[in-house]
BADOLUM-600737 format. One record per residue: residue number from 0; residue in one letter; x, y, z of N, C-alpha, C in turn. Coordinates in steps of 0.001 Angstrom, whole numbers. Layout:
BEGIN
+-----+---------+---------+---------+---------+---------+---------+---------+---------+---------+---------+
! num ! residuo !     n.u !     n.v !     n.w !    ca.u !    ca.v !    ca.w !     c.u !     c.v !     c.w !
+-----+---------+---------+---------+---------+---------+---------+---------+---------+---------+---------+
! NUM !       A !       X !       Y !       Z !       X !       Y !       Z !       X !       Y !       Z !
...
+-----+---------+---------+---------+---------+---------+---------+---------+---------+---------+---------+
# end
This chain:
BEGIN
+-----+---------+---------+---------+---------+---------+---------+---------+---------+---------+---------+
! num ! residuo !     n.u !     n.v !     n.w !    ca.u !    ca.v !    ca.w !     c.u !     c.v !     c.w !
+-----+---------+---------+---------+---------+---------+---------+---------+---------+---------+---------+
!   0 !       X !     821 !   -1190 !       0 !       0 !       0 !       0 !     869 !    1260 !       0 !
!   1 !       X !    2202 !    1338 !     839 !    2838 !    2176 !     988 !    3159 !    2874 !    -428 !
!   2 !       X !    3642 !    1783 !   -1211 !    4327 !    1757 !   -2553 !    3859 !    2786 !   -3098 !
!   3 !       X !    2779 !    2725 !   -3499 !    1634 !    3065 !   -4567 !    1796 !    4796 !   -4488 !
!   4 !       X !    2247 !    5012 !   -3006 !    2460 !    6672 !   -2752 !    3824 !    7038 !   -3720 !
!   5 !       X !    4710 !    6576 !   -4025 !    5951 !    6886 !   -4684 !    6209 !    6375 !   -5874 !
!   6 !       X !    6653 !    7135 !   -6853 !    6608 !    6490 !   -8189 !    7651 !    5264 !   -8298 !
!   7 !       X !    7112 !    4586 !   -9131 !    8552 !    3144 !   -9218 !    8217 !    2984 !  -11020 !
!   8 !       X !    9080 !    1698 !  -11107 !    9240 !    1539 !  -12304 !   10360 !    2279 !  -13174 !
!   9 !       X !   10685 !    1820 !  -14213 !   11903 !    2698 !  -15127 !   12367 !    3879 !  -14819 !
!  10 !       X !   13806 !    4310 !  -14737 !   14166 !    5805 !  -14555 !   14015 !    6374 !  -16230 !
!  11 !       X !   14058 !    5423 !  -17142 !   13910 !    5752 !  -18716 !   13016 !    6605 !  -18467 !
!  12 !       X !   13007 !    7960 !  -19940 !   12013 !    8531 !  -20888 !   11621 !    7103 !  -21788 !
!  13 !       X !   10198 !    6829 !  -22061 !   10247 !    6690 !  -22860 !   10190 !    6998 !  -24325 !
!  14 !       X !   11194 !    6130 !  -24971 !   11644 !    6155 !  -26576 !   10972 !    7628 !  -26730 !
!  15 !       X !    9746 !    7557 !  -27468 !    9056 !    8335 !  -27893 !    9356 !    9646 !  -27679 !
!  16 !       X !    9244 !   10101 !  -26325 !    8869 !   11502 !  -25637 !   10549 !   11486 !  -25616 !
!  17 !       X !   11396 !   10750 !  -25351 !   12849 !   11341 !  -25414 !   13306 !   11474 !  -26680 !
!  18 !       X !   13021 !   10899 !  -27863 !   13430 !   11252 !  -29284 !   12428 !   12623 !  -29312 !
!  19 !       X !   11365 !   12994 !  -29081 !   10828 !   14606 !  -29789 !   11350 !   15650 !  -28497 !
!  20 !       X !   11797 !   15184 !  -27723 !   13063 !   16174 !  -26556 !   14085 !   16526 !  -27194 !
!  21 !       X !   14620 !   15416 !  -27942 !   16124 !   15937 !  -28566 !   15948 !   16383 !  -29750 !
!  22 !       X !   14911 !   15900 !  -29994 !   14595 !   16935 !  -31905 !   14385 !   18132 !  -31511 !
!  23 !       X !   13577 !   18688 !  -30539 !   14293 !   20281 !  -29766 !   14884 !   20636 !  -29592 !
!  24 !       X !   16006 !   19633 !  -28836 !   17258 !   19743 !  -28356 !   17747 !   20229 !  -29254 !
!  25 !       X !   17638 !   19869 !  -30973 !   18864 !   20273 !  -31783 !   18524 !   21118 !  -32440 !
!  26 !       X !   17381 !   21103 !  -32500 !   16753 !   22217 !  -33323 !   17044 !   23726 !  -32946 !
!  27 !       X !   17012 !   24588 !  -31719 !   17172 !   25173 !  -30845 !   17620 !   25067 !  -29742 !
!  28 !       X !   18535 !   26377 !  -29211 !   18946 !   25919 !  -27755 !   18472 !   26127 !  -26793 !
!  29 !       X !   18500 !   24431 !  -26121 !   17146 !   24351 !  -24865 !   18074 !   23835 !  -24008 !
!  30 !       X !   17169 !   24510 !  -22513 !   17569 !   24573 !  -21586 !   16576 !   23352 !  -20627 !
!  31 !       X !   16818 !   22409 !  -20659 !   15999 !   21881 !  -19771 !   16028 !   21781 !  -17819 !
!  32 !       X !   14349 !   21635 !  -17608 !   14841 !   21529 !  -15914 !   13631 !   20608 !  -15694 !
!  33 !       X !   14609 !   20023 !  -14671 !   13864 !   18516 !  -14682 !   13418 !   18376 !  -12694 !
!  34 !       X !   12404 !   18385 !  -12551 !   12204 !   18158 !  -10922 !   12839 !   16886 !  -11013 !
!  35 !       X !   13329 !   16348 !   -9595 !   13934 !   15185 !   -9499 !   13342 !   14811 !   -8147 !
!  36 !       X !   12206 !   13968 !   -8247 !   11741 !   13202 !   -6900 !   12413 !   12140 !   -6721 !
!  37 !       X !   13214 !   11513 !   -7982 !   13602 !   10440 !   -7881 !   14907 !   10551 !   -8911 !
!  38 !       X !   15927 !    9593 !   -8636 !   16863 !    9991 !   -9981 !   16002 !    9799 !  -11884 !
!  39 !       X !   16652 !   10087 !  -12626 !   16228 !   10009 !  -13790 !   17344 !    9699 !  -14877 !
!  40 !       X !   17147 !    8734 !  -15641 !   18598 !    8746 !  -16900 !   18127 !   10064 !  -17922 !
!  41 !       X !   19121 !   10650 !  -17334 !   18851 !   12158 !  -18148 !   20470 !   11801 !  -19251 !
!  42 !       X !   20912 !   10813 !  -19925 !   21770 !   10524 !  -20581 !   21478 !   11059 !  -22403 !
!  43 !       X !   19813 !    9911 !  -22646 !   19699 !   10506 !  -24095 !   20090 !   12082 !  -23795 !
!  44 !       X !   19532 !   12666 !  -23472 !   19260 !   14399 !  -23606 !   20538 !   15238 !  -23221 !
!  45 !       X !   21662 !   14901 !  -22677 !   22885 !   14966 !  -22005 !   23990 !   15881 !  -22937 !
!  46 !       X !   23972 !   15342 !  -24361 !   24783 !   16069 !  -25640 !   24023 !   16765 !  -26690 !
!  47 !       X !   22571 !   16669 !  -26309 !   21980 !   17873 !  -27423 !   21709 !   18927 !  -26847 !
!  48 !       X !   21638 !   19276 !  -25300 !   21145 !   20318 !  -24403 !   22086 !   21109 !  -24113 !
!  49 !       X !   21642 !   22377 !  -24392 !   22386 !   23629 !  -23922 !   22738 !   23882 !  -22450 !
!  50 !       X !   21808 !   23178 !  -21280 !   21572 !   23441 !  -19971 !   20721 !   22530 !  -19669 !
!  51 !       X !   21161 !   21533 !  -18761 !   20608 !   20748 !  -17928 !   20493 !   21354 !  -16461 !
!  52 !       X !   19101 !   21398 !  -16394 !   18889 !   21951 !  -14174 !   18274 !   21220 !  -13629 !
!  53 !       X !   18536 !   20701 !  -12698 !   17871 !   19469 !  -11678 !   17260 !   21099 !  -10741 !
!  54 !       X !   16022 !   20356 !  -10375 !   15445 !   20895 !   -8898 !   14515 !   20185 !   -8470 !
!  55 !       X !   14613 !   20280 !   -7544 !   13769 !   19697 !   -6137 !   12829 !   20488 !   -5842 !
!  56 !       X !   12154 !   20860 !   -5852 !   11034 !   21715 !   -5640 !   10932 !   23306 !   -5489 !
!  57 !       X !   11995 !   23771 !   -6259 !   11857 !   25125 !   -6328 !   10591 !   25712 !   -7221 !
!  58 !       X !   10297 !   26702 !   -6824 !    9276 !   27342 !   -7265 !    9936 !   27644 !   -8868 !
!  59 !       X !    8712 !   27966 !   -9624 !    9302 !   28411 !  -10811 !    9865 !   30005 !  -10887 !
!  60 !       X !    9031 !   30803 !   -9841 !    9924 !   31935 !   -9897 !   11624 !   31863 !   -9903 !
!  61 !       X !   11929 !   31318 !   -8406 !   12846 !   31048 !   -8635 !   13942 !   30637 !   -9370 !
!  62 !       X !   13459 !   29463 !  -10367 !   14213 !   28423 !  -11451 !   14301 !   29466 !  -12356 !
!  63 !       X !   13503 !   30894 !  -12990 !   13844 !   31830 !  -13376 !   15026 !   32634 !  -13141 !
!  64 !       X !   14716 !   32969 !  -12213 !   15943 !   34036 !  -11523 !   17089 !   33118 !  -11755 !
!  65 !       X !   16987 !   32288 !  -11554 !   18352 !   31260 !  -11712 !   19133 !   31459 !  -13203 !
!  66 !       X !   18246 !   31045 !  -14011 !   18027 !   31070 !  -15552 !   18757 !   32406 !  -15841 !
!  67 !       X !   18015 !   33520 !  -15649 !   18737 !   34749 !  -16093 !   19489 !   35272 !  -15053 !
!  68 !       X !   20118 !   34283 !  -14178 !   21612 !   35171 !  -13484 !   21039 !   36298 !  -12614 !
!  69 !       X !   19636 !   36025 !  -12254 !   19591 !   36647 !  -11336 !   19434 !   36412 !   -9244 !
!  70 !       X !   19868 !   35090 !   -9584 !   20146 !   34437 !   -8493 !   20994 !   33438 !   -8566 !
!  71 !       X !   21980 !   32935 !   -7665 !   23011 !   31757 !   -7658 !   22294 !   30777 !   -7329 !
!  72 !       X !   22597 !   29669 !   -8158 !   22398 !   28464 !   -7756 !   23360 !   28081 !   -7314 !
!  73 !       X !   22776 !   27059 !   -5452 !   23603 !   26174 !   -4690 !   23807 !   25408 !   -4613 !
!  74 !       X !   22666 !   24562 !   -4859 !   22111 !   22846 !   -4429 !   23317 !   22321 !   -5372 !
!  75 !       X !   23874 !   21274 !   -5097 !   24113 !   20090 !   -5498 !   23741 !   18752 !   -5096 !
!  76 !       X !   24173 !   17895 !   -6238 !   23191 !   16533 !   -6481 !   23250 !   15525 !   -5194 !
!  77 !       X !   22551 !   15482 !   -4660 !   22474 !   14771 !   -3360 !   22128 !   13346 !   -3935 !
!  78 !       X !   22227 !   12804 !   -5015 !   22331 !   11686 !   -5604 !   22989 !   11022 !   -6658 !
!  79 !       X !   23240 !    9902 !   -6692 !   24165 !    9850 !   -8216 !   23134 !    9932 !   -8953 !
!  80 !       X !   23370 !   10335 !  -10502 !   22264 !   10428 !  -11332 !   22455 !    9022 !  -12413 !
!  81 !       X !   22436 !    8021 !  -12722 !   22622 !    6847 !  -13229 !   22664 !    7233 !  -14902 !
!  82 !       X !   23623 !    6744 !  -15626 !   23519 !    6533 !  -16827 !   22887 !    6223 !  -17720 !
!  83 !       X !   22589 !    4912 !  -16679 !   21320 !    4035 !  -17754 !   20604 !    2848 !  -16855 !
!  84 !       X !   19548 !    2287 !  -17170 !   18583 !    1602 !  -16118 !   19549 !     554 !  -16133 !
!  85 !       X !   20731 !    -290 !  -17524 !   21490 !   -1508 !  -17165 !   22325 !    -972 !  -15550 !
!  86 !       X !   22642 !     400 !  -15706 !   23938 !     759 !  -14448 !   22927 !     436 !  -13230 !
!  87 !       X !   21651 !    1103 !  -13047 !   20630 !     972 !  -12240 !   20198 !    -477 !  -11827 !
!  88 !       X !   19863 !   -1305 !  -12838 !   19539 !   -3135 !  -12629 !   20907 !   -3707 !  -11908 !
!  89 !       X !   22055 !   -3084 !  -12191 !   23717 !   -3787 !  -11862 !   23769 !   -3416 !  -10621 !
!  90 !       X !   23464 !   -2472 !   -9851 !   23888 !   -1575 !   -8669 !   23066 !   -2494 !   -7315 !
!  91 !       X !   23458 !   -2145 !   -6533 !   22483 !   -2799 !   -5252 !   21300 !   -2185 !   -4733 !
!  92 !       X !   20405 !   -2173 !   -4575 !   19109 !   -1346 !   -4509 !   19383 !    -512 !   -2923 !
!  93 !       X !   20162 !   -1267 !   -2421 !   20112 !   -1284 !    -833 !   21698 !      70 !    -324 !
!  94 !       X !   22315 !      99 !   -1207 !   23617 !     571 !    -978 !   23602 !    2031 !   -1754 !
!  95 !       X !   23605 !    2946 !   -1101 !   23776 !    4745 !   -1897 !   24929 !    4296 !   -2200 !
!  96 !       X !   25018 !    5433 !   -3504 !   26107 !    5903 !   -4156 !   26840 !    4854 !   -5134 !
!  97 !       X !   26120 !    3473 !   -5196 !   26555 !    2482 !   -5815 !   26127 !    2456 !   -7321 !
!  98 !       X !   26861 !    3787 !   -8116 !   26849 !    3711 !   -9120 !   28232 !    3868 !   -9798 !
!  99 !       X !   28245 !    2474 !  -10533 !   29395 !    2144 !  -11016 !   30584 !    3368 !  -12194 !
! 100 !       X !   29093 !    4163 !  -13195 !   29556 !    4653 !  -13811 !   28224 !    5892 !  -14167 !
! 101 !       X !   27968 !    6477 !  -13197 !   27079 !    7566 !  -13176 !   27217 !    8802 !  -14508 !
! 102 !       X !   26011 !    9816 !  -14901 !   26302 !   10447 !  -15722 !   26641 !   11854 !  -15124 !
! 103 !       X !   26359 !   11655 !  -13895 !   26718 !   12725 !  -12785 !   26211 !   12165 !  -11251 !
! 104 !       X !   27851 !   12417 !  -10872 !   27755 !   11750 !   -9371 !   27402 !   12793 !   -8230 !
! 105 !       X !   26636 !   11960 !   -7358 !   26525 !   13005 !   -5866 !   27605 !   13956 !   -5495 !
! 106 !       X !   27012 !   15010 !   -4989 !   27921 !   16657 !   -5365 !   28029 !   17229 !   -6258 !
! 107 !       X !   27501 !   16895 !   -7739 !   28087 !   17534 !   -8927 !   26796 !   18639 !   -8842 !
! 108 !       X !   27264 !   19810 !   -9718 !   26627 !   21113 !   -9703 !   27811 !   22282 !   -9738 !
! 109 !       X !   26768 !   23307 !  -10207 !   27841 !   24406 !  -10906 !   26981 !   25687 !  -10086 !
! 110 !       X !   28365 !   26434 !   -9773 !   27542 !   27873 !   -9298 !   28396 !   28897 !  -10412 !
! 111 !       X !   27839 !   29708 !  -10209 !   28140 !   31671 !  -11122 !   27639 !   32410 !  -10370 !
! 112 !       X !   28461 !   33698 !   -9945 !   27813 !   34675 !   -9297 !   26649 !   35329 !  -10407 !
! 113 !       X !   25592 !   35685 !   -9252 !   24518 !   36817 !   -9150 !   24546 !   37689 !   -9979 !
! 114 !       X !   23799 !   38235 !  -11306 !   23918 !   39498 !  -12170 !   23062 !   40230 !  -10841 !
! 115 !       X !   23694 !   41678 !  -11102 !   22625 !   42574 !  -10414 !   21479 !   42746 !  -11098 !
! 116 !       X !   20103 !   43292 !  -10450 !   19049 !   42500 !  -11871 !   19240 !   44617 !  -11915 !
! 117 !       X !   19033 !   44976 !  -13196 !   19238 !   46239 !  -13616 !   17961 !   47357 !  -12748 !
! 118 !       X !   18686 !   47913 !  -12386 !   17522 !   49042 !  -11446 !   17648 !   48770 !   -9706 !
! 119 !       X !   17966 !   47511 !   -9398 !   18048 !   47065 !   -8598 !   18496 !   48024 !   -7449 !
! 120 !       X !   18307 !   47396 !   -6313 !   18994 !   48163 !   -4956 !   19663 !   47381 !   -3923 !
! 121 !       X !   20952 !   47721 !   -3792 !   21000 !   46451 !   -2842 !   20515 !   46751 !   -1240 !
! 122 !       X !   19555 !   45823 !    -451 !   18877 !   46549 !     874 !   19679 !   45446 !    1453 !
! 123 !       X !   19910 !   45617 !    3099 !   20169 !   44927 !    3824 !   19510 !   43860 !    4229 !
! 124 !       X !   20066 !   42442 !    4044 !   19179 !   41476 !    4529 !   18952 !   41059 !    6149 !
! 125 !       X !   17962 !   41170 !    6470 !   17479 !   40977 !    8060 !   17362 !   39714 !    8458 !
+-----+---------+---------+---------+---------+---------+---------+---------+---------+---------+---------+
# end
């Protein structure tokens, strides 16, 4: 019963919906952002994407401000992100971090300082 509350099954896109992702992907440069309740093989999409962003439940305002440099992003990956469901089936279900050959391992993430957003003021934070 518990189960049924949390998604399971494949970390795959399937086929379908990940081939018309990357026909975007190449077509134009896209920035994708992917909530992550759970890891995901974000591998197909990995070399046609301009910007890959994991978040955890940030608001979309936020994931904006991020986007145009008007806020730093901190978070890093508090999980390995798996390559592919074979690395995922090989690994031990029971053991973190037991990914043999991840497409990004726990800790990975990138920061850039803050654009000032134009007009701006800087006030003291309380």
């Amino acid at each position: 019963m518990l189960e049924q509350t949390f998604h399971a099954g494949s970390l795959d896109f399937e086929p379908q919906e990940a081939e018309r992702i990357r026909a975007i992907c190449r077509t134009v440069p896209t920035v994708i952002v992917i909530y992550l309740d759970r890891p995901a093989i974000l591998t197909p999409f990995n070399d046609d994407v301009a910007a890959l962003i994991a978040e955890f439940g940030a608001t979309e305002e936020a994931t904006v401000h991020v986007l145009f440099g008007e806020a730093e992003p901190r978070g890093r990956l508090p999980i390995d992100l798996p390559s592919s469901m074979a690395e995922v089936e090989a690994g031990r279900a029971d053991v973190p971090f037991d990914t043999a050959n991840p497409l990004y391992r726990s800790g990975h993430g990138l920061t850039y300082p803050a654009r000032p957003v134009h007009g701006a003021v800087d006030a003291p934070v309380r």
